[in-house]
C-alpha positions in Angstrom: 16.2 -9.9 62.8 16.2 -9.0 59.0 17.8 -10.8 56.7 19.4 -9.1 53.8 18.1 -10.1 50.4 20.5 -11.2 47.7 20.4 -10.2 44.6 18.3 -11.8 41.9 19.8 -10.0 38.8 20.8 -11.8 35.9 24.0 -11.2 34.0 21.5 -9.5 30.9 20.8 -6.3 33.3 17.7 -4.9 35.6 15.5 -4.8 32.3 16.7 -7.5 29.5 13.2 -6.6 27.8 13.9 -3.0 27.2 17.3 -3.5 25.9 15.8 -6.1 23.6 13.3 -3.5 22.3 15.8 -0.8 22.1 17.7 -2.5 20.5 15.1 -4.3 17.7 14.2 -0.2 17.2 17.6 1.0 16.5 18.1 -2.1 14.3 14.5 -0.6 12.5 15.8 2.4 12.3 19.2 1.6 11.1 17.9 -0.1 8.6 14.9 2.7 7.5 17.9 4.9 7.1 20.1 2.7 5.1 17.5 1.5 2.2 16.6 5.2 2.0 12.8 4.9 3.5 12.2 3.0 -0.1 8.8 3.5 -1.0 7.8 6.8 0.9 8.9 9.2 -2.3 7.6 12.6 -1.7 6.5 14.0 -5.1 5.9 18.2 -5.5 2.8 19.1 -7.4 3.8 21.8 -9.7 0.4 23.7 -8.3 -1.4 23.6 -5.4 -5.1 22.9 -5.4 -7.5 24.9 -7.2 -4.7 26.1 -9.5 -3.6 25.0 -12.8 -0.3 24.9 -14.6 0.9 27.6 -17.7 3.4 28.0 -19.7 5.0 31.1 -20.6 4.7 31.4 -24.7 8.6 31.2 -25.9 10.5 30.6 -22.7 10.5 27.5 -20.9 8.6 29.7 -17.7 5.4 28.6 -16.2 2.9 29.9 -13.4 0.2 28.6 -11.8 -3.4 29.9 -12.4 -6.7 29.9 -10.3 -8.9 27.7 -12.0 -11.5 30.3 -12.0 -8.7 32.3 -13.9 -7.7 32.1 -17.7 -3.9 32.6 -18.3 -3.0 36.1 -18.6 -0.9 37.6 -21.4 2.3 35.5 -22.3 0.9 32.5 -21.0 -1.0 29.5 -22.8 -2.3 26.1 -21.1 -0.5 23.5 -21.6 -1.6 21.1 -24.7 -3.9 18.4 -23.7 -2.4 15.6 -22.5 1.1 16.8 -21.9 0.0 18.6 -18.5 3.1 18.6 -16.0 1.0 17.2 -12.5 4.1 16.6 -10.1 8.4 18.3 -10.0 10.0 16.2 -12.3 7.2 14.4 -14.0 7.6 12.9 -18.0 5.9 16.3 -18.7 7.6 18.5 -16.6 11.0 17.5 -17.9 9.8 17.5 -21.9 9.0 21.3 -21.2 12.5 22.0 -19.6 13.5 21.9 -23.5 10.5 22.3 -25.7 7.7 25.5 -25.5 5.1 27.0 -27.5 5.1 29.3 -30.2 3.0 32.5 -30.7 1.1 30.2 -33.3 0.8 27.6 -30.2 2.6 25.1 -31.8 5.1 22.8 -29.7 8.7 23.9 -31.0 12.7 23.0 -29.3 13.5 26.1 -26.7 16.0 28.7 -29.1 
């Protein structure tokens, strides 16, 4: 004769260690979502590589340049030092409002 086996279940379910790691994820990911993913910024270069930033003479426009390239007419580097690298760098805002001259000196945008 067989015998019918009971049931051995507890009250926590057929897998109590699945539930506990779902639910230590969605608590992960809960929280991920909440503080923003602090500390994984992304940050836009302003070129890509092998290009360098220019700056349109009287306008607050810029390009970007093969390095193998000088800056063609209307366009001057950037002075030294106050290169924009990334979107919304110190640099990158200062030239939202400031630009060269035709005598290449650093004057407020007209």
């Amino acid at each position: 004769m067989i015998t019918p086996r009971t049931n051995t279940r507890t009250a926590s379910g057929p897998w109590p260690g699945k539930a506990r790691i779902a639910a230590v994820l969605a608590s992960a990911v809960a929280a991920l979502t909440l503080t923003g993913c602090a500390g994984w910024e992304y940050r836009e270069n302003i070129c890509s590589s092998g290009e360098y930033p220019v700056l349109a003479v009287g306008s607050t426009g810029s390009a970007c340049v093969p390095d193998t390239e000088e800056p063609s007419a209307g366009y001057a580097r950037y002075p030294k030092g106050k290169v924009p690298q990334e979107v919304g760098d110190k640099w990158d805002v200062y030239w939202q409002t400031h630009t060269l001259d035709e005598d290449g000196k650093t004057v407020d945008v007209p």
